[in-house]
Backbone as CSV, one residue per row, in Angstrom:
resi,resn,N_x,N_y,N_z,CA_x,CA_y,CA_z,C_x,C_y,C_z
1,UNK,25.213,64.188,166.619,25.083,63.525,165.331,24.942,64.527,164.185
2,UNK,24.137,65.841,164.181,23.937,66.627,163.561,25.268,67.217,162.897
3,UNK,25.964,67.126,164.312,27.245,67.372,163.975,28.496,67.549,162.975
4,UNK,28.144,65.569,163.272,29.226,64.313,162.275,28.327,64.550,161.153
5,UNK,27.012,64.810,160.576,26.087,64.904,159.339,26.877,65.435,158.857
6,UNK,27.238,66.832,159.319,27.574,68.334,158.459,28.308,68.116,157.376
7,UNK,29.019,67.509,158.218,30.295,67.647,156.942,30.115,66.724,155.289
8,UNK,29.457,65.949,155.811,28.729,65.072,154.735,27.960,65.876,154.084
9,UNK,27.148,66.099,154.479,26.181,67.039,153.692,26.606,68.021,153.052
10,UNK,28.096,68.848,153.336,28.353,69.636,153.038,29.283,69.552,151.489
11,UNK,29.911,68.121,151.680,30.752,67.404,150.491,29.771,67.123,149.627
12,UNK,28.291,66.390,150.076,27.405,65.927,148.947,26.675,67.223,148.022
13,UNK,26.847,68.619,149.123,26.234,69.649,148.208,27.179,70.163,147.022
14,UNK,28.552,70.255,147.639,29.652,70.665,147.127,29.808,69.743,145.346
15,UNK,29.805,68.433,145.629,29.503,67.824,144.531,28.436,67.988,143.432
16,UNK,26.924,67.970,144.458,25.855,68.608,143.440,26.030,69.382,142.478
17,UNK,26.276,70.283,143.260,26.430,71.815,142.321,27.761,71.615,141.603
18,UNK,28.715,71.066,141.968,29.990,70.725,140.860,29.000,70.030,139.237
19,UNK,28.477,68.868,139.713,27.858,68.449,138.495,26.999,68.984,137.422
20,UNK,25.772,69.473,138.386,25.455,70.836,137.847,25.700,71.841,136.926
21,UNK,27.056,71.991,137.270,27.714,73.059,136.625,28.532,72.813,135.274
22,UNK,28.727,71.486,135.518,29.446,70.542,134.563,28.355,70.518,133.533
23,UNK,27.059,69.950,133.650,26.082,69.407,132.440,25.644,70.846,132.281
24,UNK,25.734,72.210,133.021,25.229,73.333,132.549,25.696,73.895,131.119
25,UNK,27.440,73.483,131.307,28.842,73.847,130.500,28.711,73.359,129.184
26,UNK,28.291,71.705,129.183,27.797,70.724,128.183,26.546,71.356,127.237
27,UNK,25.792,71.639,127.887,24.464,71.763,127.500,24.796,73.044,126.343
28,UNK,25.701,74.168,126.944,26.048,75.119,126.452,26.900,75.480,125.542
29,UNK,27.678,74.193,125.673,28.910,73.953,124.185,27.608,73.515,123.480
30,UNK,27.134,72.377,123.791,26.497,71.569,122.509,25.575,72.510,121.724
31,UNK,24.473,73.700,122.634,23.629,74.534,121.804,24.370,74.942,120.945
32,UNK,25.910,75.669,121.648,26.976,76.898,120.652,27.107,76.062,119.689
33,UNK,27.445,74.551,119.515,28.035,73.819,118.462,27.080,73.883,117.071
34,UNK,25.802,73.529,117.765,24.595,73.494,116.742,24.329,75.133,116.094
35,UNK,24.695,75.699,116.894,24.558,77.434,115.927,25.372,77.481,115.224
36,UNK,26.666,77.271,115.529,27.697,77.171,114.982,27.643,76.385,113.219
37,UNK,27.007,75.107,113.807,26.806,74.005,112.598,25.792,74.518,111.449
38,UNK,24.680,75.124,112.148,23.619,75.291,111.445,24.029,77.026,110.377
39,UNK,24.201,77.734,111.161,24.758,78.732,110.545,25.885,78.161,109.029
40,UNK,26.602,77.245,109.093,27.470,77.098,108.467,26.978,76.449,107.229
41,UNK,25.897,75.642,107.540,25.119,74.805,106.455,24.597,75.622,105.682
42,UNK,23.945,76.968,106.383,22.909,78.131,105.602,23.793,78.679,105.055
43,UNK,24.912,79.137,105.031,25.697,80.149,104.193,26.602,79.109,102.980
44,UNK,26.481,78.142,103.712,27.102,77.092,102.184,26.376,76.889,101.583
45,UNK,24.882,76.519,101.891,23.187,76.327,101.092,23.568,77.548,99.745
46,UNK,23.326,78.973,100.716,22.949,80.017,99.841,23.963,80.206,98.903
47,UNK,25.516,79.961,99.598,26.544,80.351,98.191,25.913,79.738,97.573
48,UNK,25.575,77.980,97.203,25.761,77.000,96.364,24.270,77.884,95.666
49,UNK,23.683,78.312,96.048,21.847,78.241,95.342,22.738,79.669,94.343
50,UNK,23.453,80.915,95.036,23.894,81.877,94.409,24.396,81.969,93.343
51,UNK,25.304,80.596,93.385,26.547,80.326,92.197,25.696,79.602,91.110
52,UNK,24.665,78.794,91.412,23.686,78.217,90.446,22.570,79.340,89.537
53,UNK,22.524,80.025,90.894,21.448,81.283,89.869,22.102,82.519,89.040
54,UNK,23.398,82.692,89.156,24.248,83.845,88.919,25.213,83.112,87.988
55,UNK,25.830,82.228,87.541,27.010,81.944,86.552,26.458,82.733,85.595
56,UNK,27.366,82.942,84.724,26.831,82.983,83.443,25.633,84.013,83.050
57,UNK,25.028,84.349,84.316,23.325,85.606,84.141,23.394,86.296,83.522
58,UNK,22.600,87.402,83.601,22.545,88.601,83.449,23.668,89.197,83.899
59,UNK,23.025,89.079,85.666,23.908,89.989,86.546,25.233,89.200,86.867
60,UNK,25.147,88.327,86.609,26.965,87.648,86.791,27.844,88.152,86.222
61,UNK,28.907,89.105,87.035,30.282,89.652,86.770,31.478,88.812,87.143
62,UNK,32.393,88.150,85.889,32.911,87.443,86.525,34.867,88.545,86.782
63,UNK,35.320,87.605,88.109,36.426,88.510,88.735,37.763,88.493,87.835
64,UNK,38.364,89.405,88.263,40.100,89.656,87.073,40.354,87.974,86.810
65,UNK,40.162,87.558,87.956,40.996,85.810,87.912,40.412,84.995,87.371
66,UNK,39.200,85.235,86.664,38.356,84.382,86.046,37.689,83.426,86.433
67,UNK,36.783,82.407,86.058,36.067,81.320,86.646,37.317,80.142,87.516
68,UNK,36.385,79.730,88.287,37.321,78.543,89.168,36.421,77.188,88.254
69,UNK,37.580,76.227,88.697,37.437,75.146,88.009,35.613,74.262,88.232
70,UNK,35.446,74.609,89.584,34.053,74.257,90.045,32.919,74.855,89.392
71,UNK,33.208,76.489,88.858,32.379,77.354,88.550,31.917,77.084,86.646
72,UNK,33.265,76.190,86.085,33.342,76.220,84.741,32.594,75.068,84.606
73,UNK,32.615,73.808,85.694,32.097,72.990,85.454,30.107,72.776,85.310
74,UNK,30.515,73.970,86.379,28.651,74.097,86.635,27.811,74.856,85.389
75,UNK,28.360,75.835,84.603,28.738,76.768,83.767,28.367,75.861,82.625
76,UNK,29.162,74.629,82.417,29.111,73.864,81.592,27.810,72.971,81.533
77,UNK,27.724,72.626,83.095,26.288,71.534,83.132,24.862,72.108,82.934
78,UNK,24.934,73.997,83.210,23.410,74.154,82.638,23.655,74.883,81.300
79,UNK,24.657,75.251,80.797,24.230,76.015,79.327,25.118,75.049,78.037
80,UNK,25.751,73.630,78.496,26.468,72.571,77.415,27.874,73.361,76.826
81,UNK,28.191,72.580,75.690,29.341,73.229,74.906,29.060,74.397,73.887
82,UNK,30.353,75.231,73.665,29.983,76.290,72.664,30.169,75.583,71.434
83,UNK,28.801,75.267,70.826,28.931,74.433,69.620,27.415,74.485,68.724
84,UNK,27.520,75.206,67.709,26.356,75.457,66.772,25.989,74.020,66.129
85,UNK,24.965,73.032,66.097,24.830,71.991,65.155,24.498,72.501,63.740
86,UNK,25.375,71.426,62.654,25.892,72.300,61.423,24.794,71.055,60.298
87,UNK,23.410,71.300,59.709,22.893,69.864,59.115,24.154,69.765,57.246
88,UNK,24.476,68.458,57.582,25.193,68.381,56.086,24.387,67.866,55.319
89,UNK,24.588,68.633,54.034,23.820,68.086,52.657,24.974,67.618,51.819
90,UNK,24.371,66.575,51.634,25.389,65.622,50.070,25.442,66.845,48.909
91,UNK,26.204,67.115,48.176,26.347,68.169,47.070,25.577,67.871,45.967
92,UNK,25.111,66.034,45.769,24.442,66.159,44.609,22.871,66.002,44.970
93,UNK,22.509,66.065,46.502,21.274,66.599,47.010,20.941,68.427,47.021
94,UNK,22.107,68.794,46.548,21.914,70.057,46.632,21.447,70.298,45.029
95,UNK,22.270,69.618,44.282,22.219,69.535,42.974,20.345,69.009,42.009
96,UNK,20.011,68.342,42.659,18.972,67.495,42.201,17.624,68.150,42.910
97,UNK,18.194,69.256,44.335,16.796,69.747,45.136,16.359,71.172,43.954
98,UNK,17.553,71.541,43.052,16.981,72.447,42.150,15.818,71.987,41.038
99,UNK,15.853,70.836,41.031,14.687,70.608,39.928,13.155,70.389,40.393
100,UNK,13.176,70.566,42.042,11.615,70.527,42.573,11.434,72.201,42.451
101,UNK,10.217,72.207,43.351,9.367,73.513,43.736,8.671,73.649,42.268
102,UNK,7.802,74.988,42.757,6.715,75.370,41.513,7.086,75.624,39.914
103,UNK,7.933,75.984,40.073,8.796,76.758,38.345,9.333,75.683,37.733
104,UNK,10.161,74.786,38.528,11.060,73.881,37.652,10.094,72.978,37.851
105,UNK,8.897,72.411,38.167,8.022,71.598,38.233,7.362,71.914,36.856
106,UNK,6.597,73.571,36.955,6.287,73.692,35.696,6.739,74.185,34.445
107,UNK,8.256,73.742,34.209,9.104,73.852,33.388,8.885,72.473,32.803
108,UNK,9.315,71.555,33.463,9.238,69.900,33.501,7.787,69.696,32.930
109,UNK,6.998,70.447,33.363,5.496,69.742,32.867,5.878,70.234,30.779
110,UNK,5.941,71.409,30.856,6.148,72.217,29.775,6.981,71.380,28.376
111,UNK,8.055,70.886,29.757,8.874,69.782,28.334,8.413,68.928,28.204
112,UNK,7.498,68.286,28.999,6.580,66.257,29.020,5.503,66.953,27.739
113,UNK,5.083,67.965,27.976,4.153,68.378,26.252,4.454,68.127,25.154
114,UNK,6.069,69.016,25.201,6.259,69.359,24.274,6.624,67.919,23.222
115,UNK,7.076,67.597,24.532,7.994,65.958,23.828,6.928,65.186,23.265
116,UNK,5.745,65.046,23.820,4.800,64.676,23.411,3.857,65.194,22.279
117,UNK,3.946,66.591,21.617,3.696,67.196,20.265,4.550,67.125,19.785
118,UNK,5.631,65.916,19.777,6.993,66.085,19.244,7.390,67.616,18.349
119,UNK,7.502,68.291,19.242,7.975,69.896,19.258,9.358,69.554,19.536
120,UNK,10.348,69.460,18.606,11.631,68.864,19.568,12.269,69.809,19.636
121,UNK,12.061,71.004,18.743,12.726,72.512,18.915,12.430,73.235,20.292
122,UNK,11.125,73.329,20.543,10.787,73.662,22.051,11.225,73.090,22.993
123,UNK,10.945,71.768,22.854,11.283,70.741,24.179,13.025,71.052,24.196
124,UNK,14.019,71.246,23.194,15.415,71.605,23.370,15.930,72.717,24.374
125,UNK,14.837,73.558,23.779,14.842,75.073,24.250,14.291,75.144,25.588
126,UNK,13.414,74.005,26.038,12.708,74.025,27.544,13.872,73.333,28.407
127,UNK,14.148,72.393,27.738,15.475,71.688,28.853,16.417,72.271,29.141
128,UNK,16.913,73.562,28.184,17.723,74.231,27.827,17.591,75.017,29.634
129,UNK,16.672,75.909,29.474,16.165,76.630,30.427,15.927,75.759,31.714
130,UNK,15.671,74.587,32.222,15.486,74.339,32.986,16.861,73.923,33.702
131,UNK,17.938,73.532,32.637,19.066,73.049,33.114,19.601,74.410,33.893
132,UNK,19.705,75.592,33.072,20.489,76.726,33.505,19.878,77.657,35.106
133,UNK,18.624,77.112,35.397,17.632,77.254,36.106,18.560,76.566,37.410
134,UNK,18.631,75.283,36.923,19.046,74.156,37.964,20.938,74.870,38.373
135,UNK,21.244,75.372,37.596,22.800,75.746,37.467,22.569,76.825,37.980
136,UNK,21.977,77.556,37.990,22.479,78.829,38.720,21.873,79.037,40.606
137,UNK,20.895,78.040,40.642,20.304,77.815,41.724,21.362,76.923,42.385
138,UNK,21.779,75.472,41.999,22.516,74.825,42.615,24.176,75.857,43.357
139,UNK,24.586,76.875,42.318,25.519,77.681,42.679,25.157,78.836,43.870
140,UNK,24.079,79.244,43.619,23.633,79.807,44.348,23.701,78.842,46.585
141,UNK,22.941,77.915,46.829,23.091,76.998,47.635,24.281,76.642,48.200
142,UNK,25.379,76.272,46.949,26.844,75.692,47.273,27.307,76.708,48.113
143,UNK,27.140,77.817,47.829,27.976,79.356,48.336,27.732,79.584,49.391
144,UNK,26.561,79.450,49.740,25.896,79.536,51.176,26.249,78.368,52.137
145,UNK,26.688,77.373,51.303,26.775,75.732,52.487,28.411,76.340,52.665
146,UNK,29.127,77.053,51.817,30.377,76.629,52.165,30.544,78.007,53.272
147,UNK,30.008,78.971,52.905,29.663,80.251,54.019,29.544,79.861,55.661
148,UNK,28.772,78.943,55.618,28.466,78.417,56.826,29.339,77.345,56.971
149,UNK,29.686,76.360,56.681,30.888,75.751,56.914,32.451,76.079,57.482
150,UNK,32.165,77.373,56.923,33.482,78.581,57.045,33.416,78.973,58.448
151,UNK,32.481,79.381,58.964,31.416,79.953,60.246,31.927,78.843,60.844
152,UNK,31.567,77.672,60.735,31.214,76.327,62.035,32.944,76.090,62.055
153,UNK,33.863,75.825,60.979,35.372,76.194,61.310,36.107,76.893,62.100
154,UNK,35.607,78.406,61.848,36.230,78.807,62.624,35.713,79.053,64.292
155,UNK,34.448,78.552,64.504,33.977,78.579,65.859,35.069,76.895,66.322
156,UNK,35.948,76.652,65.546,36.632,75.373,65.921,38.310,75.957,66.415
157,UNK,38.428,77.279,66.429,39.783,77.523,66.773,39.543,77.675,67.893
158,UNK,40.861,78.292,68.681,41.649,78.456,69.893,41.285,79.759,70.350
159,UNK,40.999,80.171,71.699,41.455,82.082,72.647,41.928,81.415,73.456
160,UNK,42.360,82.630,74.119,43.061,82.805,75.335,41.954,83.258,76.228
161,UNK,41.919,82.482,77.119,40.604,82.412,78.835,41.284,82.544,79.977
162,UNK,40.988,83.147,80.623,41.456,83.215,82.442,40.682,82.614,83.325
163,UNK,41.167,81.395,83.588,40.481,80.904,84.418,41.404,80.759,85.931
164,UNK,40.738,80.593,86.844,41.911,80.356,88.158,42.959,80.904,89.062
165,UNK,42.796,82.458,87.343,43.581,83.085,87.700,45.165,83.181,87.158
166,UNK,44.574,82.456,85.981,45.623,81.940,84.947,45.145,81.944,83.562
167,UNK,46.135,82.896,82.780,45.245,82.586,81.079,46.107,81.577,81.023
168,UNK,45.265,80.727,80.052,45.419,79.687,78.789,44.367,79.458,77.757
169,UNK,45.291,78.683,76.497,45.075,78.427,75.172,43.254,77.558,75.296
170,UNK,42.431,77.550,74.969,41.804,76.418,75.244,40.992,76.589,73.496
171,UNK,40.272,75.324,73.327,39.511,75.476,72.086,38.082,76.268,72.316
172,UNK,37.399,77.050,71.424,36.606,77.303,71.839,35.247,77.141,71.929
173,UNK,35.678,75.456,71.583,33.892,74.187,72.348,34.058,74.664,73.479
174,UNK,35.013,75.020,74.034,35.147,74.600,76.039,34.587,75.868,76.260
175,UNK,34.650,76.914,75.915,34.258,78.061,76.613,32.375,78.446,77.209
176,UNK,32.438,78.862,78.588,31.109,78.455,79.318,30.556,80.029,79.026
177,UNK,29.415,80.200,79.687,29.284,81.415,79.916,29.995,81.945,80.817
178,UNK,30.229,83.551,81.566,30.955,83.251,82.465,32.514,83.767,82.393
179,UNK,33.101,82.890,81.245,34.257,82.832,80.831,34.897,84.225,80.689
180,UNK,35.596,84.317,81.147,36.764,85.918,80.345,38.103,85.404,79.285
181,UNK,37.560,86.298,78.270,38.604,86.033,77.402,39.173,87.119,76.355
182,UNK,40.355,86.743,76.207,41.293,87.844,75.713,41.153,87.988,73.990
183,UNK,40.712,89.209,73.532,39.876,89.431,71.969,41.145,90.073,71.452
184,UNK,41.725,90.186,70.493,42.668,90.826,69.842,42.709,90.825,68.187
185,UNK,43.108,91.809,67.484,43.236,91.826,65.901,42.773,90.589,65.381
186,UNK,41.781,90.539,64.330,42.055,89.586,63.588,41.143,88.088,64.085
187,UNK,40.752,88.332,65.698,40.311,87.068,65.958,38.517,87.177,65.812
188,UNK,38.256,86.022,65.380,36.753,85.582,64.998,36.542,85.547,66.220
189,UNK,34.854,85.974,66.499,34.591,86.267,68.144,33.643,84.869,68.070
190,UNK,33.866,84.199,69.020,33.455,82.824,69.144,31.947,82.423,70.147
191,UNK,31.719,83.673,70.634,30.378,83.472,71.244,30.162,84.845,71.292
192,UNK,28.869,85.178,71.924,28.195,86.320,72.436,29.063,87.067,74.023
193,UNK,29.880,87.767,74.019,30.603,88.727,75.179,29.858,89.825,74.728
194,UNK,30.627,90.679,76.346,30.205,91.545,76.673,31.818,92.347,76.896
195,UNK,31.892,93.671,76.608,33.648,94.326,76.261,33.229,94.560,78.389
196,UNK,34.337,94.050,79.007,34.672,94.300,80.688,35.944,95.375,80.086
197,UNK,37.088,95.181,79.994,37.909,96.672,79.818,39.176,96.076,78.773
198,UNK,39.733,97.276,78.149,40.996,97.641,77.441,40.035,98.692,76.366
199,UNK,41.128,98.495,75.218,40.608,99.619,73.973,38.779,99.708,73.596
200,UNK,39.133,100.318,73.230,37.550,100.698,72.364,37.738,99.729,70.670
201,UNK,36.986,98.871,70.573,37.179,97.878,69.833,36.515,98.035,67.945
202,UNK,37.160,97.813,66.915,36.703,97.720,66.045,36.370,96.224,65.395
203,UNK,34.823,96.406,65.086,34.487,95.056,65.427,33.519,95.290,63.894
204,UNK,33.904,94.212,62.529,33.148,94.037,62.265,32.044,93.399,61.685
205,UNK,31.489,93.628,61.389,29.742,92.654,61.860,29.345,92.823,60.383
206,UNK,29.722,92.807,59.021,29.519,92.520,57.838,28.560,90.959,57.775
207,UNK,29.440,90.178,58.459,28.569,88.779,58.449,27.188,88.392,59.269
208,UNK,26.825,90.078,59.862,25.319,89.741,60.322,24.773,90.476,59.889
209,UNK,24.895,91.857,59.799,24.348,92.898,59.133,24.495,93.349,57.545
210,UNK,25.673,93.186,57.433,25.236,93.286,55.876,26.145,94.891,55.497
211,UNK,27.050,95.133,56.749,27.108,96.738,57.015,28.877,96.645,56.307
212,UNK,28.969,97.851,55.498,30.431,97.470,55.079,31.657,98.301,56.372
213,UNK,30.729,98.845,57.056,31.911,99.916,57.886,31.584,99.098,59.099
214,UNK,33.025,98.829,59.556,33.084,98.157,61.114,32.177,99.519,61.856
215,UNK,32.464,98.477,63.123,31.383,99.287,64.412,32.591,99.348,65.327
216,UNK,31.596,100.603,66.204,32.809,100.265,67.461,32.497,99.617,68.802
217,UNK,33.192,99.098,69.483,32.165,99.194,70.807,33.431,99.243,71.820
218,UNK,33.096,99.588,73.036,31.245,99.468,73.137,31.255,100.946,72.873
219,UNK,30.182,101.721,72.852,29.745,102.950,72.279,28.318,103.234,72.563
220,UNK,28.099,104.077,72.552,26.515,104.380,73.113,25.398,104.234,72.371
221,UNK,25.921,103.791,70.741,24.824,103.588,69.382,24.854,102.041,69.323
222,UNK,25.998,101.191,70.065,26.078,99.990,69.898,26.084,98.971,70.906
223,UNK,26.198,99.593,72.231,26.425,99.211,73.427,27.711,98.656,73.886
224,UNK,27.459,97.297,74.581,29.141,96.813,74.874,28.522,95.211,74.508
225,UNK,27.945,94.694,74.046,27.475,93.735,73.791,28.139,93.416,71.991
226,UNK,29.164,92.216,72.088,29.631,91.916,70.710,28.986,90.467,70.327
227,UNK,28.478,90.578,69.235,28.048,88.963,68.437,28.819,88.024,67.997
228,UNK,28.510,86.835,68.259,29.405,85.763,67.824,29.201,85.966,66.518
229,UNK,30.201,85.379,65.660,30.137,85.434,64.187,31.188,86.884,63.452
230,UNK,31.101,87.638,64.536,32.087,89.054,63.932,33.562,88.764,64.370
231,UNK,33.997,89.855,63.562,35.288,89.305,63.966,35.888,91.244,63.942
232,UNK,37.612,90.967,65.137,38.349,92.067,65.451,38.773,92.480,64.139
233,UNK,38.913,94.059,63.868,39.497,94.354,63.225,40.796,95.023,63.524
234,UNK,40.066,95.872,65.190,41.615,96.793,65.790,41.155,96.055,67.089
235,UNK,42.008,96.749,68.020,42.290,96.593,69.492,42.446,95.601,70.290
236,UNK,42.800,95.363,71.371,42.769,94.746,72.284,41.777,95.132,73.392
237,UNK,41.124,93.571,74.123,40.069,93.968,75.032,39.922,92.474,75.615
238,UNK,39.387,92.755,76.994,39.046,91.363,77.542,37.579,91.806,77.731
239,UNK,36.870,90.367,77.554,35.283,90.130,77.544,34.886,89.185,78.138
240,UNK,33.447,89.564,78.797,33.143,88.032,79.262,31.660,87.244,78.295
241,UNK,31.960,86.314,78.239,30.981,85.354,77.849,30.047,85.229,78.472
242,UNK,28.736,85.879,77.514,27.297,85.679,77.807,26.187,84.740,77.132
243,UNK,26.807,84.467,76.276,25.562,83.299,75.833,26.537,82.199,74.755
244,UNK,26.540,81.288,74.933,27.533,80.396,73.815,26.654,79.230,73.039
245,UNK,26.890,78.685,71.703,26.186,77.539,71.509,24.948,78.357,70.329
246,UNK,23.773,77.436,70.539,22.736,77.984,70.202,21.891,78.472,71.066
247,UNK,22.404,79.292,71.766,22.023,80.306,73.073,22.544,81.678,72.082
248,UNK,23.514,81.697,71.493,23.637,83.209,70.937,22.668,83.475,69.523
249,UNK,23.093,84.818,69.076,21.787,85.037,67.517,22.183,84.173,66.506
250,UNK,23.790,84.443,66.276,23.544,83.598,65.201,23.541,81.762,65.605
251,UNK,23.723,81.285,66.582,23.340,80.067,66.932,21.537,79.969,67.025
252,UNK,21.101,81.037,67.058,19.185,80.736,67.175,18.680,80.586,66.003
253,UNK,19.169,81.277,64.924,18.881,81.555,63.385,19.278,80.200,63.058
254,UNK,20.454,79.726,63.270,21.012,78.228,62.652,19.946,77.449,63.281
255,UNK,19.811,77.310,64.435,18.742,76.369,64.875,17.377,76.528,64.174
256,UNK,17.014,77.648,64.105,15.632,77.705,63.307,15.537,77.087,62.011
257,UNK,16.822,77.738,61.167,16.871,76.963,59.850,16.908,75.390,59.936
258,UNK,17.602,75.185,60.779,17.076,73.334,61.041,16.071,72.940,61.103
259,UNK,15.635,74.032,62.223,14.252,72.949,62.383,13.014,73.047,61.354
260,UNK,13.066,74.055,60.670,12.538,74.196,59.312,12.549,73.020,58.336
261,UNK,14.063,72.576,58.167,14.055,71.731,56.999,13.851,70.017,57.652
């Protein structure tokens, strides 16, 4: 009988260990699968946390091919559009704010006297002065609203951006941080860049400083850092965009003056 067992026993071991070997195989794909899986989640985690902490940074260098369409969008969702808010004044609020404050207040008191000692020679001569007061102040104001008006215009034209790996025309609300874009003669610099490569650039900055001789950059007295608000005088250069909006100086100054008045 031991015999006739054998062979049985010998098929039922044969099977064992077949199965065995089978759920060993299983067990061993499925761990590999989960390393496999898990590994893949962590390195997509960290790009995504990378690309969130780096657009646009400090240390964010962006490549020859420029931002990808994903990168402009994100670009866009934490630092908004390149767009200074501009407050408008009615012209004859500009006109009528010359007759407050301390002087033309006590100009005004000066003529309610006079009119009242019927002095009508003085009181002529006080209105006289207060009008020309009001006239040269109101001119004064106009010059400055249309200065800045001029400014918020031309932050309303067109560059040339590489994005994708492709330049094109775009306006320059759209431009993110991030952005690379192509600076040439003549063009108003539309945000805060940084010179990445071509010529050594004449850039100048009359409309922040006050300076009549362009600058160069980048240069070792000026760095490579150019201000929105200046504009090319020579060269060609591609730059990337570091701060746009009221994220750059002269967008912080405009904001302050707002929130002042």
């Amino acid at each position: 009988e031991s015999e006739k067992r054998s062979p049985y026993i010998r098929v039922w071991g044969v099977l064992w260990k077949t199965s065995n070997s089978h759920t060993n195989q299983s067990k061993s794909h499925f761990a590999l699968r989960l390393v496999i899986s898990s590994t893949t989640m962590n390195k997509e985690t960290q790009d995504t946390a990378s690309d969130e902490a780096e657009i646009g940074g400090e240390s964010w260098e962006t490549p020859s091919s420029g931002l990808t369409a994903a990168q402009v969008a994100k670009s866009k969702e934490l630092y908004g559009i390149n767009e200074i808010p501009v407050h408008i004044t009615p012209t004859y609020v500009l006109f009528f704010r010359q007759f407050l404050g301390f002087l033309p207040v006590l100009i005004e008191v000066a003529a309610v006297i006079s009119i009242a000692a019927e002095d009508y020679v003085d009181f002529a001569i006080i209105l006289a002065i207060l009008l020309i007061n009001a006239v040269l102040g109101f001119h004064e104001e106009y010059k400055a609203k249309k200065a800045l008006d001029e400014l918020a215009n031309s932050i309303e034209s067109e560059i040339t951006v590489v994005r994708d790996g492709e330049a094109t025309v775009l306006p320059v609300t759209e431009l993110v941080p991030g952005d690379l874009i192509l600076l040439v003669g003549g063009t108003a610099i539309p945000a805060d860049v940084k010179w990445v490569k071509g010529d050594v650039m004449t850039i100048d900055t009359a409309a922040l400083t006050g300076e009549p001789l362009p600058r160069k950059y980048p240069s070792s007295d000026y760095g490579d850092i150019i201000l929105s608000g200046c504009t090319v005088k020579g060269g060609e250069c591609y730059a990337q965009v570091v701060k746009t909006g009221t994220n750059t100086e002269i967008g912080q100054a405009q904001a302050d003056i707002l929130q002042d008045k």
